[in-house]
C-alpha positions as CSV (number, residue, x, y, z in Angstrom):
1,X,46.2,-6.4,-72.2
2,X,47.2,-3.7,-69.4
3,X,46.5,-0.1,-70.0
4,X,48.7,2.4,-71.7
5,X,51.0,3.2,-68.9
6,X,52.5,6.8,-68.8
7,X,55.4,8.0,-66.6
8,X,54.5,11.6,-65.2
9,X,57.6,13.8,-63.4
10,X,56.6,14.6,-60.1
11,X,55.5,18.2,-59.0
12,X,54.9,20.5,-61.7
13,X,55.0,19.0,-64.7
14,X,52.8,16.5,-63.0
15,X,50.6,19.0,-62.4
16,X,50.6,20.4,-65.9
17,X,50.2,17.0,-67.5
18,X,47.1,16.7,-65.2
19,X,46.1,19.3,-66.9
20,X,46.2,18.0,-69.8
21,X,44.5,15.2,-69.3
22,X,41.5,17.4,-67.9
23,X,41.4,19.3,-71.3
24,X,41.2,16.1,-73.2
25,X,38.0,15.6,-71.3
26,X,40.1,12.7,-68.8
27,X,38.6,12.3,-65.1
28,X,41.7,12.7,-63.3
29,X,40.3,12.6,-60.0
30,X,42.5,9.2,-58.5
31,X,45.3,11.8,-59.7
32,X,44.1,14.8,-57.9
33,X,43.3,12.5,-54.9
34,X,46.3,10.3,-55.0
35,X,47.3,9.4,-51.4
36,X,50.7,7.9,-51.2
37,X,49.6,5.8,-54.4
38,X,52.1,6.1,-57.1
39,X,50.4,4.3,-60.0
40,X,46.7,5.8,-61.0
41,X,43.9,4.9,-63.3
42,X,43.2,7.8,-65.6
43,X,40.0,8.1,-67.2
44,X,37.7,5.2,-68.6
45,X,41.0,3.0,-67.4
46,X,42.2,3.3,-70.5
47,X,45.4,4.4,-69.2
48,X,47.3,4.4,-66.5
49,X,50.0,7.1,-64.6
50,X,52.5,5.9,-63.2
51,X,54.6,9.3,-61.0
52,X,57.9,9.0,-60.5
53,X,61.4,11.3,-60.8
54,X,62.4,12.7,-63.5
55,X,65.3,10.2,-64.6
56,X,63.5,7.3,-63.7
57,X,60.8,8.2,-66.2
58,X,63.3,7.8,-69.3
59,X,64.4,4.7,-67.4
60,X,61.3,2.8,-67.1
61,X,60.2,4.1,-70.7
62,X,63.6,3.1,-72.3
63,X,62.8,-0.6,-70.7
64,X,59.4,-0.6,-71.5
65,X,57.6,-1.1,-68.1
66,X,56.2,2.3,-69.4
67,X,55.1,3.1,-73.2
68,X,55.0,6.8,-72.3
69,X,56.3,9.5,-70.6
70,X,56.4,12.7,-69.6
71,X,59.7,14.7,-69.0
72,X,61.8,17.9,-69.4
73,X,64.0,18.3,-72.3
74,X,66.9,18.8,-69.7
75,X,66.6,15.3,-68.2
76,X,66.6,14.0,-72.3
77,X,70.2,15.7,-72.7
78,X,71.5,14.5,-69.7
79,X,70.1,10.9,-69.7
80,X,69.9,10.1,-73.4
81,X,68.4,6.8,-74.1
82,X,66.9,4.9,-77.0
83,X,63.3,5.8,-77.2
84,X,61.3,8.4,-79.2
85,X,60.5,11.8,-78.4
86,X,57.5,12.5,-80.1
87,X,56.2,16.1,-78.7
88,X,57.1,19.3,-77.1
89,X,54.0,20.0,-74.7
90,X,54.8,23.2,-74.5
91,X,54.4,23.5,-70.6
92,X,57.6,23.6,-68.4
93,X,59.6,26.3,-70.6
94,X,62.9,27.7,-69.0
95,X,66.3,27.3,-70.6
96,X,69.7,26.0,-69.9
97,X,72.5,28.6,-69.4
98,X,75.9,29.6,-68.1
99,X,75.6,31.9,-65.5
100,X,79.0,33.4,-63.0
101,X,79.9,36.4,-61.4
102,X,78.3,39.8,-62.2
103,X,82.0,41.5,-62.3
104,X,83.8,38.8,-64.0
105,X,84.8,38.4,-67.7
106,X,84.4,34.6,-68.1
107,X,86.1,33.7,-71.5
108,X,89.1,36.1,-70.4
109,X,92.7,34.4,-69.6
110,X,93.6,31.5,-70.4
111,X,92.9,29.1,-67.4
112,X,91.4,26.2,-67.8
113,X,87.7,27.3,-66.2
114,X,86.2,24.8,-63.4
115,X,82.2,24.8,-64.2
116,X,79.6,23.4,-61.2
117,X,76.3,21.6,-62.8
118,X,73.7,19.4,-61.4
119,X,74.3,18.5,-65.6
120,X,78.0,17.6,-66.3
121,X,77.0,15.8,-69.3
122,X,74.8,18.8,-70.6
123,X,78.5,21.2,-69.5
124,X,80.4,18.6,-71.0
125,X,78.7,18.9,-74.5
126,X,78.1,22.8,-74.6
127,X,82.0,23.3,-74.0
128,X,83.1,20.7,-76.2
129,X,81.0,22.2,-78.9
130,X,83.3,25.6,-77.9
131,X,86.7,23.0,-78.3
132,X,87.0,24.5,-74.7
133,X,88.5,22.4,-71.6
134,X,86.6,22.9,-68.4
135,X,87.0,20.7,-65.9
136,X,83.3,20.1,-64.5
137,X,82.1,19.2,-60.7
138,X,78.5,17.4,-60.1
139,X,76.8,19.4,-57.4
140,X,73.2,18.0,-56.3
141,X,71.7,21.3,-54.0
142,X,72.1,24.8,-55.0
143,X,74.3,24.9,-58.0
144,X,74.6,29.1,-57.2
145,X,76.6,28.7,-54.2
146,X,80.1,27.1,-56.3
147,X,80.8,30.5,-57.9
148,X,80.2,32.5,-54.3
149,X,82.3,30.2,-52.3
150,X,84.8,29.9,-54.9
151,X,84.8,26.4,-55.9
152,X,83.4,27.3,-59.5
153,X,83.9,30.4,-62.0
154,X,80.8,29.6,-63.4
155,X,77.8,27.3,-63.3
156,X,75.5,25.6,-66.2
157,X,72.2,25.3,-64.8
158,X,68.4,25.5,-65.4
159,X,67.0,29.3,-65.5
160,X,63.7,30.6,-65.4
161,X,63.1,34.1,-64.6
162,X,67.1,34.3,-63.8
163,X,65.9,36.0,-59.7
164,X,67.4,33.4,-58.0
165,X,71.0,34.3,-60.2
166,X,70.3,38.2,-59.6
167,X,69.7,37.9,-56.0
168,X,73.4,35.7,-55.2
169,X,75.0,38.3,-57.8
170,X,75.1,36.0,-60.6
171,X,74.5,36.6,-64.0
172,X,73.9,34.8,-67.4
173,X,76.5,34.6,-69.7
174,X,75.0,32.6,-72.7
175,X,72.3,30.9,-73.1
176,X,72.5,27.5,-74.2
177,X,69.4,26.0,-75.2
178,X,65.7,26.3,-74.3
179,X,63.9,23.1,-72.6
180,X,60.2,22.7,-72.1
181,X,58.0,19.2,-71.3
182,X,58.8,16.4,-74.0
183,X,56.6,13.0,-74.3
184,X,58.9,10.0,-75.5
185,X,57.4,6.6,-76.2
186,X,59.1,2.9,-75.7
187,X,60.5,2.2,-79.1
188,X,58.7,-1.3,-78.8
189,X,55.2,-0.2,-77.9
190,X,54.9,2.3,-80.7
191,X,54.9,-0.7,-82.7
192,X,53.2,-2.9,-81.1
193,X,50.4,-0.3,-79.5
194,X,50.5,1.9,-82.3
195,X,46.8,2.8,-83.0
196,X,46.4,3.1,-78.7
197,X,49.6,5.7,-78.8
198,X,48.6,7.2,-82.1
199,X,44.7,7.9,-80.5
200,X,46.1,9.3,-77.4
201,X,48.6,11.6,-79.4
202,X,46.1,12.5,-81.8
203,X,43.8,13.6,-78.4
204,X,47.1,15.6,-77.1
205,X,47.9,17.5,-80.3
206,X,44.0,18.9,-80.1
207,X,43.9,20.1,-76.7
208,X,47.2,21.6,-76.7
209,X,45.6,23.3,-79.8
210,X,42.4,24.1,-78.2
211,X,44.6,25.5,-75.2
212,X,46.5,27.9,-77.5
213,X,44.0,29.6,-79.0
């Protein structure tokens, strides 16, 4: 039987998932010294890491190439799929919010608003929750410019520290909902590899303890 495979999200929660590993006493060093390799023993070679973008990790969980993965909460509410997400990590935390113009009343008037996301199903949702038409454009580089150039009143979007909004005279206007790293595990392998996932989730939930105290 192959190893556990797990789908890491390139860059930092990568990193962060790394981490992990090291903290549940892993040798990560095929990880740390990866090359242009994209799939990676981990530890005793018990399990394997496969790196790849974030919507591709729900992709090859979902159809069971891999039994785990690692990805934002974000990426969950925009690609839902059938699989199970069994823990928040705790690593990765920002939040989903609206965010426009610094001198601008949003919700005043009673145009239909035009909203610019890298997330129109995330924008979708959140306004329909509000029984509020928007009508919603998909932009894939810096969501901030819409509302400056005027193609946008406002933009749904991933914040952090909210700099990037304050420097390009932005501002949040709600926030919508908080997002942090999420494992989700095939639907199919948690029965058929339960003990194996079970072990390794058992190994998680104490070094994520450990690392709190």
């Amino acid at each position: 039987m192959r190893p556990l495979r797990i789908a890491l999200t390139k860059g930092r929660l990568e990193k962060d998932t790394v981490g992990l590993f090291e903290q549940m006493g892993k040798d990560c060093e095929a990880l740390h010294n990866k090359g242009r390799r994209l799939i990676l023993p981990v530890g005793d070679g018990n399990l394997e890491a496969v790196l790849c973008k974030a919507a591709d990790v729900i992709t090859y969980v979902e159809h069971g190439v891999c039994d785990l993965g690692v990805v934002g909460r974000d990426t969950i509410l925009e690609y839902p799929g059938s699989f199970y997400e069994v823990m928040d990590l705790g690593f990765g935390r920002c939040r989903f919010a609206l965010a426009g113009p610094k001198d601008k009343d949003f919700y005043s008037g009673y145009r239909e608003k035009t909203i610019a996301t890298k997330y129109p199903n995330v924008a979708r949702a959140f306004f329909e929750s509000k029984a509020m038409d928007v009508n919603v454009i998909k932009i894939e580089g810096s969501v901030e410019l819409a509302p400056l150039l005027g193609l946008s009143d406002a933009i749904v979007d991933i914040v952090e520290t909210g700099s990037t909004l304050k420097e390009n005279g932005l501002q949040v206007i709600e926030e919508i909902t908080p997002i942090s790293a999420r494992l989700i595990v095939n639907t199919a392998s948690m029965k058929l590899r339960k003990e194996e996932i079970e072990a390794l989730l058992s190994q998680m939930e104490a070094a994520l303890s450990e690392k709190g105290r």
